[in-house]
N, CA, C and O of each residue as an XYZ file, in Angstrom:
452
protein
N    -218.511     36.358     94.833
C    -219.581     36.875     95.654
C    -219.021     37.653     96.851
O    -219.528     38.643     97.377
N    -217.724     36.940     97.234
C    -217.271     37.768     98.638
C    -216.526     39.636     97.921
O    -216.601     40.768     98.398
N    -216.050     39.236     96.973
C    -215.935     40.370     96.356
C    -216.867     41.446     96.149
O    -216.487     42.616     96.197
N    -218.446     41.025     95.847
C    -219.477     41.963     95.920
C    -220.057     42.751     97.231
O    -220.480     43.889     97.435
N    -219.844     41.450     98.096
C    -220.290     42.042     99.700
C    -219.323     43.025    100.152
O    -219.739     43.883    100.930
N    -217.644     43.059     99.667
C    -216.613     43.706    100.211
C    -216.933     45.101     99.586
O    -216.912     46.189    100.161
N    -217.184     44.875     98.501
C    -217.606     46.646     97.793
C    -219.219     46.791     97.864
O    -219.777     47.244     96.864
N    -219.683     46.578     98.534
C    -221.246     47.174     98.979
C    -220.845     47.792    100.416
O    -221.240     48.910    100.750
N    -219.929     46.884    101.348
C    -220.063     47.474    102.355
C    -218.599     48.767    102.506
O    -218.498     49.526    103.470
N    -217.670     48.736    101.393
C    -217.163     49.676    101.238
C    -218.007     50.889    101.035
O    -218.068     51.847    101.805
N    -218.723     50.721     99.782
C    -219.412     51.683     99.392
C    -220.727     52.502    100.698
O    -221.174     53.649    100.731
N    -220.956     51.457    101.488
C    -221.808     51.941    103.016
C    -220.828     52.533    103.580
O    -220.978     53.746    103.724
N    -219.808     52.052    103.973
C    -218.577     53.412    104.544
C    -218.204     54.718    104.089
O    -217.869     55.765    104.643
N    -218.403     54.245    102.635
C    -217.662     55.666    101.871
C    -219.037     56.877    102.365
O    -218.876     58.002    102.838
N    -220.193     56.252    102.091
C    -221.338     57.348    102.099
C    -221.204     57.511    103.200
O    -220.721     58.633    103.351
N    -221.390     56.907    104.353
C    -221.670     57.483    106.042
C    -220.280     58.198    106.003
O    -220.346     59.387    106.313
N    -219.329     57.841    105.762
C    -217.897     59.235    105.922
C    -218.812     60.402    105.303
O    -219.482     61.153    106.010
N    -218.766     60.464    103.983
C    -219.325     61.206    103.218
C    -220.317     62.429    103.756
O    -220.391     63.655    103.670
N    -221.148     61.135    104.463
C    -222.278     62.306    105.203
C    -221.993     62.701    106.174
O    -222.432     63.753    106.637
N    -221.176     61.949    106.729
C    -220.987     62.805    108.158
C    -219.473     64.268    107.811
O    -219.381     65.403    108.280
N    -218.831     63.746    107.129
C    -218.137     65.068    106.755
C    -218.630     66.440    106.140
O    -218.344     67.627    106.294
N    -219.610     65.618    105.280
C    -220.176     67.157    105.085
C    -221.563     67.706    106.220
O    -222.149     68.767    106.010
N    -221.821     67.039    107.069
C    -222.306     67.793    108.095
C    -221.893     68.521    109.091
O    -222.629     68.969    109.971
N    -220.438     68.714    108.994
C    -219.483     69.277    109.729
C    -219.186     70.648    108.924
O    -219.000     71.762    109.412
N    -219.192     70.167    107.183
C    -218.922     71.396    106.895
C    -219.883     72.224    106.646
O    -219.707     73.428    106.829
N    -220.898     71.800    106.250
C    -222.248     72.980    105.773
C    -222.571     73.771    107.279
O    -223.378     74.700    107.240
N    -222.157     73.529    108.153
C    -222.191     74.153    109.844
C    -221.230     75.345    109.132
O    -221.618     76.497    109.327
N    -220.229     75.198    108.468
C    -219.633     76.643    108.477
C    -219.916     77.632    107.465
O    -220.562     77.440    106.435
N    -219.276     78.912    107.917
C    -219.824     79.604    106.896
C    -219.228     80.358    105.832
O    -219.748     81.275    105.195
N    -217.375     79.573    105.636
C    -217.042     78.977    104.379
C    -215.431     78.643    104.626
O    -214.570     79.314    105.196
N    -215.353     77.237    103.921
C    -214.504     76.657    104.375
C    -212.820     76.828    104.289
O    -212.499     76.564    103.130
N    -212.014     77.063    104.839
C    -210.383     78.018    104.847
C    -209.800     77.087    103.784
O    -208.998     76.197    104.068
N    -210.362     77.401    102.200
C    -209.798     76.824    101.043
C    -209.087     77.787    100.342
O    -209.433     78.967    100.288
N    -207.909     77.229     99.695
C    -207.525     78.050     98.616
C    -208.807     78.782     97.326
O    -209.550     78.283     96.480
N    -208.547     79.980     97.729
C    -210.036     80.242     96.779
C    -209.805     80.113     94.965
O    -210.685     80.408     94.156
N    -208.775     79.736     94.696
C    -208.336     79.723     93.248
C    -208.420     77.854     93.115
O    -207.795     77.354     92.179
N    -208.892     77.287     93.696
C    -209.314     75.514     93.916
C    -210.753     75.849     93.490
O    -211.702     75.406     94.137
N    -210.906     76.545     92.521
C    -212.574     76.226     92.126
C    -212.939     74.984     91.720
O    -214.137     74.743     91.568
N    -212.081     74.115     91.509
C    -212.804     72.281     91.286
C    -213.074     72.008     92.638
O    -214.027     71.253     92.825
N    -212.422     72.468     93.726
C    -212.920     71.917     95.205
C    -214.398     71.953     95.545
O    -215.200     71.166     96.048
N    -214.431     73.227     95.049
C    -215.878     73.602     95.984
C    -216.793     73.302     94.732
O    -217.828     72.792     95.159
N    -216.830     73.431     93.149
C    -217.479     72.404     92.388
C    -217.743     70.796     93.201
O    -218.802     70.174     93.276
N    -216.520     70.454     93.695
C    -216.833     69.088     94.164
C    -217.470     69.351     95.323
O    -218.140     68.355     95.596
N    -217.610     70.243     96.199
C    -218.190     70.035     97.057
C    -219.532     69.960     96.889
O    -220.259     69.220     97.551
N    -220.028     70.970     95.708
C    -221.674     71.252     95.068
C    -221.689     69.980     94.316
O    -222.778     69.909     93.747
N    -220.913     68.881     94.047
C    -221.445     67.657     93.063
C    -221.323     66.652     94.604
O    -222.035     65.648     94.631
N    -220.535     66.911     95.693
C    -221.174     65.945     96.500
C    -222.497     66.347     97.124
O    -223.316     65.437     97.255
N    -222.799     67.427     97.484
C    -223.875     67.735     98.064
C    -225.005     67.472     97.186
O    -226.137     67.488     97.670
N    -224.841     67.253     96.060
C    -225.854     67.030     95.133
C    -226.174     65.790     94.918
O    -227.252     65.342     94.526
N    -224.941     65.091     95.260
C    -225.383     63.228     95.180
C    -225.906     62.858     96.501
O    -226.584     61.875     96.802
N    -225.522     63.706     97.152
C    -226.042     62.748     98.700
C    -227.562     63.430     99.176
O    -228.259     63.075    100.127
N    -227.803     64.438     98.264
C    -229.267     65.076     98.353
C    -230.048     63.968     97.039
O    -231.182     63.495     97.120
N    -229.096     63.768     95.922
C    -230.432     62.876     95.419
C    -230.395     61.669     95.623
O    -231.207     60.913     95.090
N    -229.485     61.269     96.401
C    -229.670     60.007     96.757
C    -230.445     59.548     97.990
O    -230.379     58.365     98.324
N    -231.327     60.600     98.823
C    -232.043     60.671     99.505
C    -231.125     60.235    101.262
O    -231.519     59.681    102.289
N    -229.808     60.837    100.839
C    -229.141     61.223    102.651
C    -228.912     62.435    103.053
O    -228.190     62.810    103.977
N    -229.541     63.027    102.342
C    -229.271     64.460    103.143
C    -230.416     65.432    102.743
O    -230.778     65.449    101.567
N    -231.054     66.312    103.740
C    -232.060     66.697    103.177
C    -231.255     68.079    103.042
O    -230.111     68.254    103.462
N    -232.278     69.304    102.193
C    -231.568     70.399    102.100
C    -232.484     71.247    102.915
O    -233.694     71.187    103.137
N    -231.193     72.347    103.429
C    -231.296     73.237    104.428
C    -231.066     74.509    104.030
O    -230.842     74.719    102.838
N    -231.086     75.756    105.129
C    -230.697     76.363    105.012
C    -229.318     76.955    105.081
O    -229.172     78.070    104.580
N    -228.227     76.324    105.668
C    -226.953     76.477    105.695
C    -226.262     75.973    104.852
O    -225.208     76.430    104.409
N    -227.014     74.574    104.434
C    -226.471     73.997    102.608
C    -226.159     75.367    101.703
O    -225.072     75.724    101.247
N    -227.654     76.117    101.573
C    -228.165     76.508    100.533
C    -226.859     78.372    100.499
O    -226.380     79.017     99.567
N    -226.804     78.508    101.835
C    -225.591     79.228    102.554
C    -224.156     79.573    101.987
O    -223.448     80.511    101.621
N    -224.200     77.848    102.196
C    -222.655     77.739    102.063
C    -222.320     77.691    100.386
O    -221.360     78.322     99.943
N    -223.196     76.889     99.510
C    -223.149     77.133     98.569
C    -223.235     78.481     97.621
O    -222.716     78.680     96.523
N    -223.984     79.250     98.344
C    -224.111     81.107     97.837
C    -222.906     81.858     97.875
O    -222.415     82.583     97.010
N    -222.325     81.437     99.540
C    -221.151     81.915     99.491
C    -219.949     81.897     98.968
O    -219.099     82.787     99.005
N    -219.854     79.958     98.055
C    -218.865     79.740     97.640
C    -218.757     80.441     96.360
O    -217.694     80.938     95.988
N    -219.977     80.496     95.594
C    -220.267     81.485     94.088
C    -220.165     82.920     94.436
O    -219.165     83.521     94.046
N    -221.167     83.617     95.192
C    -220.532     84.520     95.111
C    -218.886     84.891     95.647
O    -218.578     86.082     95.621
N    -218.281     84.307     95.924
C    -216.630     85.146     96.537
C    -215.676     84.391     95.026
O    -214.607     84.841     94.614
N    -216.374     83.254     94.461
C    -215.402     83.006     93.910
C    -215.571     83.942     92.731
O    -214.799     84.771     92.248
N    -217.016     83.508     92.348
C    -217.397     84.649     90.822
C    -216.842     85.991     91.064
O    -216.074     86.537     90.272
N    -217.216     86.486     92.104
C    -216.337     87.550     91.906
C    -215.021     88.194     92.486
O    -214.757     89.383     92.661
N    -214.317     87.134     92.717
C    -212.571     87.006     93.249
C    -211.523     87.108     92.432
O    -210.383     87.569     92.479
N    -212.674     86.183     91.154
C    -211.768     85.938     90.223
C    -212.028     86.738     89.057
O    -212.241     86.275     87.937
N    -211.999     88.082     89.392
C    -212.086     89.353     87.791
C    -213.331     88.770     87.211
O    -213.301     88.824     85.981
N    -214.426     88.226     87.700
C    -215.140     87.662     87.282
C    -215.534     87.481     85.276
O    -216.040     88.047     84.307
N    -214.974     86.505     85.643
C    -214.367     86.426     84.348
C    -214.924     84.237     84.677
O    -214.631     83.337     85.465
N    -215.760     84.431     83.542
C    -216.778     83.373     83.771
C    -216.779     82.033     82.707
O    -217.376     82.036     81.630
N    -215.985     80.892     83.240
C    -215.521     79.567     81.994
C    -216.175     78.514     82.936
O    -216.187     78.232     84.134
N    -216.771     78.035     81.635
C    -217.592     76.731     81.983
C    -216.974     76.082     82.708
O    -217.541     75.713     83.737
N    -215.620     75.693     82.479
C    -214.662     74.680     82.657
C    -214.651     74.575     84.253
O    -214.712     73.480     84.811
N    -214.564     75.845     84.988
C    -214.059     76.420     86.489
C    -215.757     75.844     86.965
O    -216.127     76.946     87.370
N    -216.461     75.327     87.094
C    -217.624     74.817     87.266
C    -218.549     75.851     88.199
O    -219.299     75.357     89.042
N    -218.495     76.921     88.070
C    -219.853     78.206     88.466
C    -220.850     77.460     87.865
O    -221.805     77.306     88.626
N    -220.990     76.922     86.747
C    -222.104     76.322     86.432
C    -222.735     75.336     87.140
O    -223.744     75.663     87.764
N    -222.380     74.255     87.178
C    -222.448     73.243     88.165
C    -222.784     73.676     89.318
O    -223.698     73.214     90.002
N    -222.082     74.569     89.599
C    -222.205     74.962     91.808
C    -223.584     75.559     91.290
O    -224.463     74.760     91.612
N    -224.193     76.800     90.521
C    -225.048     77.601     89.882
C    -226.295     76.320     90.454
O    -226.881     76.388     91.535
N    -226.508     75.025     89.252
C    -227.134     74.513     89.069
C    -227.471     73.336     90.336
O    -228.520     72.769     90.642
N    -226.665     73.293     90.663
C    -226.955     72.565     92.244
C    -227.454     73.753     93.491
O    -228.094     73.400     94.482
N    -227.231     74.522     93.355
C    -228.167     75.663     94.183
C    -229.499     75.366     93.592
O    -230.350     74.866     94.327
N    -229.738     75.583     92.521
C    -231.128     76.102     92.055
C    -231.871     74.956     92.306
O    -233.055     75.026     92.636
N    -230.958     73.345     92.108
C    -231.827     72.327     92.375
C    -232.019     71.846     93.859
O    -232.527     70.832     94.337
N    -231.490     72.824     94.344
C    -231.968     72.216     96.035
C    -232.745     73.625     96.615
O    -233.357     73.680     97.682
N    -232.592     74.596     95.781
C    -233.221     75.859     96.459
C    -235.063     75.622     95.753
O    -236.097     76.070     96.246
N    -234.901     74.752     94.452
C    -236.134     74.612     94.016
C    -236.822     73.174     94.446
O    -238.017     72.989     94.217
N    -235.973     72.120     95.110
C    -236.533     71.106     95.547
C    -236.647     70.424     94.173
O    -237.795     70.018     93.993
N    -236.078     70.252     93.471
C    -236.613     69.745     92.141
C    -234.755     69.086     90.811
O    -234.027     69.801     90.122
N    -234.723     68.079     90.960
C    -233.447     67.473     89.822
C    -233.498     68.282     88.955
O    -234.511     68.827     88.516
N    -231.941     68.498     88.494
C    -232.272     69.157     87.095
C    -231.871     68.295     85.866
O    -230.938     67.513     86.053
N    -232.395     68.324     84.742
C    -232.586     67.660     83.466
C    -231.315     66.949     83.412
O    -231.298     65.722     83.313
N    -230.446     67.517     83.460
C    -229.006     66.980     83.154
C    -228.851     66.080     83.687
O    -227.915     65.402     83.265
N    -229.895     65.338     85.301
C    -229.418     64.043     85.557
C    -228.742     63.095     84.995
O    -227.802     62.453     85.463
N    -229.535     62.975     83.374
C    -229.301     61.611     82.688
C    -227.934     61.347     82.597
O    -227.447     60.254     82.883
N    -227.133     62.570     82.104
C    -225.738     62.427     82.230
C    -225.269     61.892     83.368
O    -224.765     60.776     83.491
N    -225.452     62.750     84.248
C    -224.929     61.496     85.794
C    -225.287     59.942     86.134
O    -225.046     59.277     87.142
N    -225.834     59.670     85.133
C    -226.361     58.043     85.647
C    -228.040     58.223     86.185
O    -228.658     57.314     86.739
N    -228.477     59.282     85.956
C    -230.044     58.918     87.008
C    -230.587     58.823     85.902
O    -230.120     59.412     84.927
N    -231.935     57.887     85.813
C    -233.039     57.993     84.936
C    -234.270     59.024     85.607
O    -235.309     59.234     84.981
């Protein structure tokens, strides 16, 4: 049991880091990454996407910003030359679901019903 309380209240740390780091970054207006790290900023559009459906973060306009900016410079940085794998899709689909206010289908895969 002490084992369960130790990873619940881990898991309350990890999210408040979580949120408070990315409220530092969606303030900018794009972050001094290697721009050939397209899994970074994928991860950044799959955290912003868990902590929006998990109801800690609402979406904004500088979210919606920073995410435009990361697709467009990368899509077209990189000879735009377009693989599932490099996750444009993902970043794509986490825009549309916070620009439309609305989950997209694919939840189930992530664990949501």
């Amino acid at each position: 049991m002490k084992d369960l309380e130790e990873a619940k209240d881990l898991l309350k740390e990890m999210q408040h880091y979580m949120t408070n780091s990315l409220a530092k970054l969606i303030t900018m207006d794009f972050l001094p990454i290697n721009n050939h790290q397209v899994c970074l900023c994928h991860g950044i559009a799959g955290l912003i996407y868990y902590l929006w459906r998990e109801g800690y973060l609402e979406c904004s306009h500088n979210i919606l910003r920073l995410l435009n900016r990361y697709y467009e410079r990368l899509f077209i940085e990189l000879n735009q030359d377009f693989r599932i794998l490099e996750g444009y899709g993902g970043m794509l689909l986490v825009m549309l679901a916070l620009h439309m206010n609305k989950q997209f289908k694919g939840d189930i895969l992530l664990g949501y019903s």
